[in-house]
PALUM-735797 format. One line per 10 residues: number of its first residue (from 1); their letters; for each residue x, y, z of N, C-alpha, C, O, CB. Coordinates in nm, 3 decimals. Glycine has a CB too. Example, Ala and Ser with C-alpha at 12.3 -4.5 7.8 and 13.67 -1.06 7.14 Angstrom:
PALUM-735797
1 = AS = 1.319 -0.569 0.780 1.230 -0.450 0.780 1.320 -0.330 0.780 1.424 -0.332 0.846 1.131 -0.447 0.905 | 1.285 -0.225 0.708 1.367 -0.106 0.714 1.290 0.003 0.787 1.341 0.114 0.804 1.408 -0.060 0.572
***
This chain:
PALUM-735797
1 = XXXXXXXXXX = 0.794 -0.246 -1.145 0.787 -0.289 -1.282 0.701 -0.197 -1.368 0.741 -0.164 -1.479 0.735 -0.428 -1.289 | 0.544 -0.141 -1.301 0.520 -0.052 -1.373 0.403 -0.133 -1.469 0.380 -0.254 -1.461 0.654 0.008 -1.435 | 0.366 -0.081 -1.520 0.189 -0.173 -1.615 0.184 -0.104 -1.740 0.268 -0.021 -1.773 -0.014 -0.136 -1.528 | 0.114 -0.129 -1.790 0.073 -0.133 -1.904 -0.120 -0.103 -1.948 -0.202 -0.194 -1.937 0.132 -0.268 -1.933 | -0.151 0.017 -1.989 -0.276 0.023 -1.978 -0.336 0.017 -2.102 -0.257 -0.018 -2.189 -0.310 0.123 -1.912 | -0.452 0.040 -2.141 -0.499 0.036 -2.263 -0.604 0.149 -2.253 -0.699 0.141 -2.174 -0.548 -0.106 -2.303 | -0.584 0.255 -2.337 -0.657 0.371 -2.307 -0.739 0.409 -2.426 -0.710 0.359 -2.534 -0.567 0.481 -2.265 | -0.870 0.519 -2.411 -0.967 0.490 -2.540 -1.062 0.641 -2.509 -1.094 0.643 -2.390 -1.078 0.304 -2.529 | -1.102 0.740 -2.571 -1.166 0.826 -2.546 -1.111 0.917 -2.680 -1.014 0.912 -2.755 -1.151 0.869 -2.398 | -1.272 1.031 -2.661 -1.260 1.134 -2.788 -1.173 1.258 -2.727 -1.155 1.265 -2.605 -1.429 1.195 -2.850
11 = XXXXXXXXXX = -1.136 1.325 -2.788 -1.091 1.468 -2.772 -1.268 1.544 -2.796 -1.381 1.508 -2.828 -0.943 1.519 -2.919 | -1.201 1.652 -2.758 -1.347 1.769 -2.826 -1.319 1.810 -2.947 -1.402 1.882 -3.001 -1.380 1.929 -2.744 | -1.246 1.789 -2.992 -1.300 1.825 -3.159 -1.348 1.698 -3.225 -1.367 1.688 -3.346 -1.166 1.887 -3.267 | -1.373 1.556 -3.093 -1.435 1.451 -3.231 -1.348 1.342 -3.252 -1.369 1.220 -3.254 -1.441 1.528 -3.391 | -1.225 1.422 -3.271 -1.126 1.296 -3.265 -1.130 1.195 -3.183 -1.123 1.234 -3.067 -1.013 1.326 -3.244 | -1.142 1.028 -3.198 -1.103 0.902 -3.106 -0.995 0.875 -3.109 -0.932 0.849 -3.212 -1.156 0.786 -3.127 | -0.947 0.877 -2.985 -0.810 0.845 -2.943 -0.780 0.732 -2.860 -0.796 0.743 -2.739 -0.760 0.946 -2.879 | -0.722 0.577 -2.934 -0.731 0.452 -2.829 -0.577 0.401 -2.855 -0.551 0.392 -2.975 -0.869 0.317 -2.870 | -0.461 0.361 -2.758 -0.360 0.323 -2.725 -0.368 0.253 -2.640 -0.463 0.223 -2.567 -0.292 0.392 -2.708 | -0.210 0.205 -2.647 -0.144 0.149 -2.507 -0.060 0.221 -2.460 0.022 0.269 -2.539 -0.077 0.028 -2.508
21 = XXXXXXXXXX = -0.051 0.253 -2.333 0.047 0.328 -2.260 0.112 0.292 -2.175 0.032 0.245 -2.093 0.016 0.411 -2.216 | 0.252 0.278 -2.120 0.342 0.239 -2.024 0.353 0.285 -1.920 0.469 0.322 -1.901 0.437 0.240 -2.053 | 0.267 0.310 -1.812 0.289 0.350 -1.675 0.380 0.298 -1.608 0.374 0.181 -1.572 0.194 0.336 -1.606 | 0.498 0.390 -1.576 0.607 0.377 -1.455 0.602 0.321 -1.322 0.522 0.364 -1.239 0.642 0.486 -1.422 | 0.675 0.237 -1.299 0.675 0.189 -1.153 0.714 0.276 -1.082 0.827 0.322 -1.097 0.748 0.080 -1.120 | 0.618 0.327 -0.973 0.637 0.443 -0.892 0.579 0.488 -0.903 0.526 0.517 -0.795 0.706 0.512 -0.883 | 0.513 0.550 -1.025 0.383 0.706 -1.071 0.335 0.765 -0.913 0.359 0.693 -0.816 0.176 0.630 -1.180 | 0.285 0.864 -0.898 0.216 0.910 -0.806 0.083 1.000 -0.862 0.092 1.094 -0.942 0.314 0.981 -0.722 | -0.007 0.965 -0.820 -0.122 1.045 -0.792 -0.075 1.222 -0.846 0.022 1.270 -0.788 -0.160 1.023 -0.606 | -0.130 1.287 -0.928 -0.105 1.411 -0.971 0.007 1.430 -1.060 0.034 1.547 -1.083 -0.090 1.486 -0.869
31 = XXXXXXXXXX = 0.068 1.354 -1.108 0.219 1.332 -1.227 0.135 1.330 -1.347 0.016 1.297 -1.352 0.336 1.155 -1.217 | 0.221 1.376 -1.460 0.154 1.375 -1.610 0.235 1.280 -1.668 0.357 1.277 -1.676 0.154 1.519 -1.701 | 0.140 1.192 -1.712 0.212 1.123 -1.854 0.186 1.160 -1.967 0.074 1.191 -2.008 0.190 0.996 -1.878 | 0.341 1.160 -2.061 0.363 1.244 -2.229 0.325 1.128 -2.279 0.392 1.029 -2.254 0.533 1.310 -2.300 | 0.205 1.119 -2.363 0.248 0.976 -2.477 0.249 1.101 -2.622 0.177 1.200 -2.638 0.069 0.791 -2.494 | 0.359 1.044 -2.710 0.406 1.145 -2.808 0.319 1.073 -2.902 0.288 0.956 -2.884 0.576 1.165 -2.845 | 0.271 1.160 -3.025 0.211 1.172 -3.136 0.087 1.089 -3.143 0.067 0.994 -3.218 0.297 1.146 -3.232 | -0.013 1.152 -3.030 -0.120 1.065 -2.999 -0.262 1.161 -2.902 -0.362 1.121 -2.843 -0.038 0.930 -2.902 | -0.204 1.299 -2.928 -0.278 1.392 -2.913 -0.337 1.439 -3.046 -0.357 1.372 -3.147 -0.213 1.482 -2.843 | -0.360 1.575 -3.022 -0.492 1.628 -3.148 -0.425 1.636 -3.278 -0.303 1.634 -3.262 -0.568 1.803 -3.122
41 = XXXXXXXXXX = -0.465 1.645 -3.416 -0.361 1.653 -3.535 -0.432 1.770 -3.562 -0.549 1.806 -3.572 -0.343 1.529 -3.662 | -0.246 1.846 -3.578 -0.286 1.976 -3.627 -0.312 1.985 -3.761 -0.311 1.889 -3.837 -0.196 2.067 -3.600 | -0.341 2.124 -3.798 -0.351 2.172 -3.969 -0.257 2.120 -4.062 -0.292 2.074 -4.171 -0.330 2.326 -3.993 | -0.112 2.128 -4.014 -0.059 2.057 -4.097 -0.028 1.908 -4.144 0.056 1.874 -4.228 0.008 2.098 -4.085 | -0.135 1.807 -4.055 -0.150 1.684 -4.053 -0.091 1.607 -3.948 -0.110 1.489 -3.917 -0.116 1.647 -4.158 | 0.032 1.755 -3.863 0.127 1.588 -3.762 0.038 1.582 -3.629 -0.056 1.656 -3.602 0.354 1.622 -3.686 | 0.091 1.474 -3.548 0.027 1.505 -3.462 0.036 1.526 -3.304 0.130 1.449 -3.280 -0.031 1.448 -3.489 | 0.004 1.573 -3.196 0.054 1.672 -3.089 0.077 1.573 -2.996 0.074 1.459 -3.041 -0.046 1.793 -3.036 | 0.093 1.583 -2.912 0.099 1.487 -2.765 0.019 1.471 -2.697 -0.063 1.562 -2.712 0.171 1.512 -2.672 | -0.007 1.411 -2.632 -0.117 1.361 -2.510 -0.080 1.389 -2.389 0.040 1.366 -2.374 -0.144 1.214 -2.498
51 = XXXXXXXXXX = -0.127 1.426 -2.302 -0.151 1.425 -2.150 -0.206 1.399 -2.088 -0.320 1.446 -2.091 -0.156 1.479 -2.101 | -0.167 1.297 -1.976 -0.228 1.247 -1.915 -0.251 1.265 -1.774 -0.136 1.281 -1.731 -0.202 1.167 -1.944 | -0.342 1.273 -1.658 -0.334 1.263 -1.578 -0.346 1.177 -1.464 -0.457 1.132 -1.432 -0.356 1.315 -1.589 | -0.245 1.152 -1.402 -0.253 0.994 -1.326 -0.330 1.048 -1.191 -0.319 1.149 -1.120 -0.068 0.901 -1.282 | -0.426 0.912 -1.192 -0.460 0.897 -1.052 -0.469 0.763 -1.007 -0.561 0.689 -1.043 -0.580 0.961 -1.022 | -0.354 0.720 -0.909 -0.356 0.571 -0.861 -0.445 0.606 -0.784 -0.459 0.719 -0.738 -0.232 0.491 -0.797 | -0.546 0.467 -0.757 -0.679 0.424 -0.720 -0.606 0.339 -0.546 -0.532 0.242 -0.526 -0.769 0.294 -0.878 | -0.666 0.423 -0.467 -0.650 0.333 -0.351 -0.703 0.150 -0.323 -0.791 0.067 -0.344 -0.722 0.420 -0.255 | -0.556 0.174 -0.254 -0.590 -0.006 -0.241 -0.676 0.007 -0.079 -0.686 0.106 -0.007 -0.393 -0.139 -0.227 | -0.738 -0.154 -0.057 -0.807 -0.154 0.063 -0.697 -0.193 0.160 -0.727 -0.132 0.263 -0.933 -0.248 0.063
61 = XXXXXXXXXX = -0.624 -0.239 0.175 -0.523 -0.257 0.236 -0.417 -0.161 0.301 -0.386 -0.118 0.412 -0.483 -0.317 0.168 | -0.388 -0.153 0.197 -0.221 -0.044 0.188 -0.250 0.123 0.208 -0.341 0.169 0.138 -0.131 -0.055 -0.008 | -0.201 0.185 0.269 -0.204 0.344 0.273 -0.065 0.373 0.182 0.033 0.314 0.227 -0.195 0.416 0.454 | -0.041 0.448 0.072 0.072 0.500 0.036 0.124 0.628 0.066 0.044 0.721 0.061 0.071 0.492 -0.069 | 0.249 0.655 0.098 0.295 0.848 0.175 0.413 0.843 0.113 0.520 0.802 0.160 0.325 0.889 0.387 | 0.394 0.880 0.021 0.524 0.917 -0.080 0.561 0.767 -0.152 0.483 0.727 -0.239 0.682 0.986 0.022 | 0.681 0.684 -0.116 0.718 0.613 -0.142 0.680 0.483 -0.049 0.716 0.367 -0.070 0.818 0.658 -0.163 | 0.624 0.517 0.026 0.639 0.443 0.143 0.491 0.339 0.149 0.399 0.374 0.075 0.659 0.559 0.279 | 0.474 0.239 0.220 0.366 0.215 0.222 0.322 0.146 0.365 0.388 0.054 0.412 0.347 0.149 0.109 | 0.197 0.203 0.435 0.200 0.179 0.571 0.042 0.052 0.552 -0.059 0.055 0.482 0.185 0.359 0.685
71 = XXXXXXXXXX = 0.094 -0.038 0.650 -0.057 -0.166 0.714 -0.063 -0.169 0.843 0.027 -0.193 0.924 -0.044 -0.348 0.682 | -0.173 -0.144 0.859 -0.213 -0.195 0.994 -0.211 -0.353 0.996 -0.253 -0.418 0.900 -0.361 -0.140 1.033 | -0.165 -0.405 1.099 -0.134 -0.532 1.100 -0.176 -0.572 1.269 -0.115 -0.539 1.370 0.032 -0.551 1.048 | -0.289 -0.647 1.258 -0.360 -0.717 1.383 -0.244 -0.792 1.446 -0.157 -0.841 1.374 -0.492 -0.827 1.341 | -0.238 -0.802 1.580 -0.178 -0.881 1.671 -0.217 -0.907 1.821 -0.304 -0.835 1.870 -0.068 -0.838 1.668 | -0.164 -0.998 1.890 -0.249 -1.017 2.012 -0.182 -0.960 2.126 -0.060 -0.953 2.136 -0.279 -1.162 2.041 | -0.265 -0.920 2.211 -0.190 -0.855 2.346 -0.061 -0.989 2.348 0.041 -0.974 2.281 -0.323 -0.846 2.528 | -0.078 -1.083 2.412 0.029 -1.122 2.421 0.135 -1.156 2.331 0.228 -1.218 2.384 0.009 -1.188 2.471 | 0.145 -1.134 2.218 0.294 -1.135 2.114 0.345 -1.015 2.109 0.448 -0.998 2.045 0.279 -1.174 1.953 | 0.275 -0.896 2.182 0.351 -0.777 2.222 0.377 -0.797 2.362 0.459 -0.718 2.409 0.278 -0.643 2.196
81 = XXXXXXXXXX = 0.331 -0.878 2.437 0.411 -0.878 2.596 0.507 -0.970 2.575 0.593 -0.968 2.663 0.320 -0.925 2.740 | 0.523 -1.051 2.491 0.619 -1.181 2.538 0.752 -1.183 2.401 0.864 -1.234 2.393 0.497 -1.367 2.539 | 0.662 -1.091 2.303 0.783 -1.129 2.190 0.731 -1.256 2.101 0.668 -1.355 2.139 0.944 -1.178 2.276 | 0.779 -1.220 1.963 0.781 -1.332 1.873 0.774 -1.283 1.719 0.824 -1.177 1.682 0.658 -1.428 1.910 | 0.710 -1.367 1.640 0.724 -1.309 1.532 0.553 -1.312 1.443 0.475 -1.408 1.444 0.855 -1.389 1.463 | 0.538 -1.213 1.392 0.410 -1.190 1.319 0.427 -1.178 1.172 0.508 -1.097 1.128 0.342 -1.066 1.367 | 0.347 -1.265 1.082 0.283 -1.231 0.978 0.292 -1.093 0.912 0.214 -1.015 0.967 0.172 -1.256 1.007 | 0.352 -1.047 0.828 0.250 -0.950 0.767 0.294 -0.931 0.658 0.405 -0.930 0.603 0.221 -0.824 0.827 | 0.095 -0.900 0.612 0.095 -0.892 0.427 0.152 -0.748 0.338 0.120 -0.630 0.350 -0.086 -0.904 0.373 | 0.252 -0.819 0.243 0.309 -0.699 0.188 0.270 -0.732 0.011 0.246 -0.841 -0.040 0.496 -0.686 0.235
91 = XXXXXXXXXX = 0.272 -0.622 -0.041 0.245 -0.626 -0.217 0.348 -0.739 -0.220 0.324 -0.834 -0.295 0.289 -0.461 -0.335 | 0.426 -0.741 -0.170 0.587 -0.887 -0.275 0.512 -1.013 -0.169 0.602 -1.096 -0.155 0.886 -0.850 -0.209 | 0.368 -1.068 -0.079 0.329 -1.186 -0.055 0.339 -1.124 0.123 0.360 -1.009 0.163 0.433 -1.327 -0.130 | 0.309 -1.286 0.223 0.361 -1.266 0.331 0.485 -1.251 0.381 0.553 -1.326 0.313 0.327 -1.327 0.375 | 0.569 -1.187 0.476 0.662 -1.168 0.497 0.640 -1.154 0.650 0.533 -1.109 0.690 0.710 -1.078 0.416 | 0.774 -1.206 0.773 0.749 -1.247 0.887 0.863 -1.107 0.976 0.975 -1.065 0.947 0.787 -1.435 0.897 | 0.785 -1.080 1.066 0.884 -1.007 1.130 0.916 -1.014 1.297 0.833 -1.049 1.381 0.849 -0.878 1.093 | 1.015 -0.983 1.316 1.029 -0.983 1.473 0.978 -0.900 1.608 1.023 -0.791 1.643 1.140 -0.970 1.482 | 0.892 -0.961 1.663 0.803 -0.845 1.751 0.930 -0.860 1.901 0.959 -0.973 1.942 0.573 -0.914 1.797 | 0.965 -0.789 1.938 1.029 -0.790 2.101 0.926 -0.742 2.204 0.843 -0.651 2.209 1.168 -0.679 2.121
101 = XXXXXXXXXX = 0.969 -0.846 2.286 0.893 -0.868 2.409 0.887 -0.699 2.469 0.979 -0.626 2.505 0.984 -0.993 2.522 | 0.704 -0.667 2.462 0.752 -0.498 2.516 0.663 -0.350 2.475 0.614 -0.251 2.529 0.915 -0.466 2.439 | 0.685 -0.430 2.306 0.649 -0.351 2.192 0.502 -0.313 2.203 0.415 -0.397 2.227 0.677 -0.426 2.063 | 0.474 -0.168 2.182 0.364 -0.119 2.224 0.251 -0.114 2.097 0.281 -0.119 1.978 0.399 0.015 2.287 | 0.114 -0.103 2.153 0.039 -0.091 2.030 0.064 0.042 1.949 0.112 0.145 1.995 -0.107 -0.101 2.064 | 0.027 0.022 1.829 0.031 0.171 1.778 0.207 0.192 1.669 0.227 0.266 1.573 0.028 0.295 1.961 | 0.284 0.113 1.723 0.419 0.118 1.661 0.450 0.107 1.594 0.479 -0.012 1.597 0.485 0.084 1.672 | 0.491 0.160 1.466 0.539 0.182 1.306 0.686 0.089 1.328 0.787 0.129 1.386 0.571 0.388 1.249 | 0.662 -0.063 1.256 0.752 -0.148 1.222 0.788 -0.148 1.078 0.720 -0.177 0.979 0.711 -0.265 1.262 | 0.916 -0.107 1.090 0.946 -0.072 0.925 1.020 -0.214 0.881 1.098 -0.292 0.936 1.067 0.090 0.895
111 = XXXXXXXXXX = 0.964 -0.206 0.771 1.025 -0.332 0.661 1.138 -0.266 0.514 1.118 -0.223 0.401 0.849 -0.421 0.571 | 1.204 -0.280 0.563 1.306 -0.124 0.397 1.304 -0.189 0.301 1.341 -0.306 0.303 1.513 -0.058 0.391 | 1.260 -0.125 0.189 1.252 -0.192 0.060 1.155 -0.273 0.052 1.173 -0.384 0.001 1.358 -0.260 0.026 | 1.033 -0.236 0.100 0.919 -0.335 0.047 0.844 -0.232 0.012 0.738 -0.273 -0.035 0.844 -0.447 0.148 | 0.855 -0.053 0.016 0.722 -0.007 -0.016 0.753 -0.001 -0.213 0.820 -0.082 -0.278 0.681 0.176 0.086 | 0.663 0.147 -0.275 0.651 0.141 -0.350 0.800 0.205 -0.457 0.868 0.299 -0.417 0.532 0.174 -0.336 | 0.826 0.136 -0.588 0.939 0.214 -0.652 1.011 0.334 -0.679 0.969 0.375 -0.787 0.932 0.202 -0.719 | 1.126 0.433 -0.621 1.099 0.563 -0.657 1.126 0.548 -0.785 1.195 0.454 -0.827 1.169 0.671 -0.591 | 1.061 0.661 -0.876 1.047 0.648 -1.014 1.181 0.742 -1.039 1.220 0.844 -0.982 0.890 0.698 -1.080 | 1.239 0.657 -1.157 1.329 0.658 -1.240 1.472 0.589 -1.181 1.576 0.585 -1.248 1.335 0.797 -1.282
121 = XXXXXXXXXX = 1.458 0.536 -1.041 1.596 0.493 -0.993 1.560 0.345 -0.976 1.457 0.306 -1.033 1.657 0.573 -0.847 | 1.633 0.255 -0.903 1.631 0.141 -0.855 1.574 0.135 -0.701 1.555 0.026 -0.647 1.761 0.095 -0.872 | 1.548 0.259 -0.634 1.559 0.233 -0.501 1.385 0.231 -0.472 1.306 0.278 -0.552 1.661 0.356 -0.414 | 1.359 0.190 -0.387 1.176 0.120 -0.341 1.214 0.221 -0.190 1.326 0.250 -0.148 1.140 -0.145 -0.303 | 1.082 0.259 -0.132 1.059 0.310 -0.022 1.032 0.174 0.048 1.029 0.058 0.008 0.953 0.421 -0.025 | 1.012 0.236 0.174 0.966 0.134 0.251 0.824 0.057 0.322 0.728 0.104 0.261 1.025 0.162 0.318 | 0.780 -0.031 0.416 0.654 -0.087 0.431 0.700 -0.053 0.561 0.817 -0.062 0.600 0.603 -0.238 0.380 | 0.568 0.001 0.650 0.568 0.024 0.825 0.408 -0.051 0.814 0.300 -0.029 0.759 0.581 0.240 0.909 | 0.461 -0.135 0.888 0.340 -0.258 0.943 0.291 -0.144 1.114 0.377 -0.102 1.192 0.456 -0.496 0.997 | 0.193 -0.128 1.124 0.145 -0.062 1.238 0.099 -0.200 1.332 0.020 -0.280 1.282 0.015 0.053 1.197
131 = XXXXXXXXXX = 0.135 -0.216 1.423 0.105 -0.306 1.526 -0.053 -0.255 1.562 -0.076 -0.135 1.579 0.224 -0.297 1.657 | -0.136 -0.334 1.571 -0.299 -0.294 1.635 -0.293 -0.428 1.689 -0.259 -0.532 1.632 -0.458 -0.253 1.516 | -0.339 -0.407 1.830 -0.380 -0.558 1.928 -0.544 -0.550 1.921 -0.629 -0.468 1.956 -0.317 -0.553 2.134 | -0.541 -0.693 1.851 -0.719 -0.728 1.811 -0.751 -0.778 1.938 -0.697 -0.876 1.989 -0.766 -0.860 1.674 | -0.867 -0.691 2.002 -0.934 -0.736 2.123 -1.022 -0.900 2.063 -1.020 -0.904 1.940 -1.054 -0.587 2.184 | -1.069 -0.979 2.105 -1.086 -1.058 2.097 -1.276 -1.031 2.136 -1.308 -0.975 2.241 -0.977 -1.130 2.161 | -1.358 -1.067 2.058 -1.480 -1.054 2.059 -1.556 -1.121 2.140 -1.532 -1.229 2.087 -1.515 -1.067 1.963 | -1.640 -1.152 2.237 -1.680 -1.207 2.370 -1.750 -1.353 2.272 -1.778 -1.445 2.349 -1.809 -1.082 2.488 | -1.770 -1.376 2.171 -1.796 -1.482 2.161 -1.674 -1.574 2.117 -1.668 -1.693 2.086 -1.898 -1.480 2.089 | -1.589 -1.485 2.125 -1.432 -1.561 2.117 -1.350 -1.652 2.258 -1.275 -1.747 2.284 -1.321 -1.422 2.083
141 = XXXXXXXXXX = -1.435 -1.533 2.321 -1.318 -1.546 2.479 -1.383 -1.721 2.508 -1.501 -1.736 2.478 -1.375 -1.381 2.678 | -1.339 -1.792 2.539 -1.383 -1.914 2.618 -1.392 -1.923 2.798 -1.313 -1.862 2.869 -1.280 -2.021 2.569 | -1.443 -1.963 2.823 -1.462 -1.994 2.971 -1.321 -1.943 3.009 -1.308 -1.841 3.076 -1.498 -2.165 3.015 | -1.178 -2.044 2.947 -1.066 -2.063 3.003 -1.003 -1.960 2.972 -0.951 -1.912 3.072 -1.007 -2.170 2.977 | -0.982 -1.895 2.869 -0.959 -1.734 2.817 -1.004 -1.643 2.930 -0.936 -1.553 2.977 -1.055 -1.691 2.672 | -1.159 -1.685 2.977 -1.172 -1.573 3.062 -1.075 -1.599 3.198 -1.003 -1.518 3.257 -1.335 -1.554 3.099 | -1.091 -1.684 3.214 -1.002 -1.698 3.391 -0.905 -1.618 3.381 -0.881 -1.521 3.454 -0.923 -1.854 3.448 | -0.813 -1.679 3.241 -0.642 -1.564 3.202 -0.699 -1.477 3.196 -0.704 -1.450 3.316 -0.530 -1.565 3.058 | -0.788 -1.353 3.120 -0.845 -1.227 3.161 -0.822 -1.195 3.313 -0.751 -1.118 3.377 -0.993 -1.228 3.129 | -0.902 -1.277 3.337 -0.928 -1.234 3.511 -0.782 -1.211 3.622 -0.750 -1.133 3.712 -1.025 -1.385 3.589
151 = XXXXXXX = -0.728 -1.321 3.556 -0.597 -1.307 3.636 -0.529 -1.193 3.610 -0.491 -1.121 3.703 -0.504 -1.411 3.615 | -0.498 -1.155 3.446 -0.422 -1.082 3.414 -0.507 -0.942 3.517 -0.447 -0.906 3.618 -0.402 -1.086 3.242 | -0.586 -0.901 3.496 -0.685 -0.790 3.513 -0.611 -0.791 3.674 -0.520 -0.713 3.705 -0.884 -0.827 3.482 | -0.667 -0.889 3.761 -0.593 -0.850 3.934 -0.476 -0.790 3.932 -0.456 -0.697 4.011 -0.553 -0.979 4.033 | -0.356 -0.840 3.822 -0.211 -0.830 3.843 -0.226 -0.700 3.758 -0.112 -0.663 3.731 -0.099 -0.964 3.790 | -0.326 -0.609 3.701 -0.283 -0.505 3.677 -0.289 -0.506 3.504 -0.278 -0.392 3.460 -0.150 -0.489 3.753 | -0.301 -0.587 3.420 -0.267 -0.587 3.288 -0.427 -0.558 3.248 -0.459 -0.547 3.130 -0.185 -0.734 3.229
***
């Protein structure tokens, strides 16, 4: 969809320059935005263009790579040994996906059409949820947690 900013600063010759400007859904980091007749006024009174330089501000969440947008997404050893389905948070809310019994840590699960807009078309990159198995913190494990540890650990896991 793209935003809407409200922008405000002098030039060096003095001039104050304050608008609204329409940022594109999609922009990337290093792209110029034209806003027309809102730069310096020349001698003959009209006035020049503006340039802008974009820099999207990282989110804490999300990594962006072009169009695309990658999360690490916590899961437990066992919903990668047995299969099922996990959670994960995307810019459009939660969204649920299918883990198969198997699936290793570390694995780029792509979601198509959830990353960010390419600019000027209709088409969105995509979201790769990274599988990470959250070890479980020793004041987590319970007595009975540990036994399953223990077992698993003899049989090799």
């Amino acid at each position: 969809n793209g935003a809407e900013r409200y922008v405000s600063f002098s030039l060096s010759n003095g001039e104050n320059i304050s608008t609204r400007i329409k940022v594109p859904a999609g922009i990337e980091t290093g792209k110029k935005l034209r806003v027309r007749d809102h730069g310096r006024t020349a001698p003959d009174g009209r006035k020049g263009d503006l340039y802008l330089n974009v820099k999207v501000m990282p989110h804490p969440d999300f990594v962006r790579k072009d169009n695309d947008i990658e999360i690490e997404t916590k899961t437990s050893f066992s919903l990668l040994c047995l299969g099922g389905t996990l959670d994960v948070n995307t810019p459009q809310g939660t969204k649920q996906i299918k883990i198969r019994p198997g699936m290793q840590n570390g694995i780029k699960v792509r979601m198509k059409g959830l990353g960010f807009p390419v600019m000027g078309t209709q088409d969105r990159g995509d979201l790769y949820a990274i599988l990470s198995v959250k070890v479980p913190t020793s004041e987590e494990i319970t007595d009975e947690n540990r036994e399953i540890f223990e077992k698993l650990q003899k049989a090799g896991f």
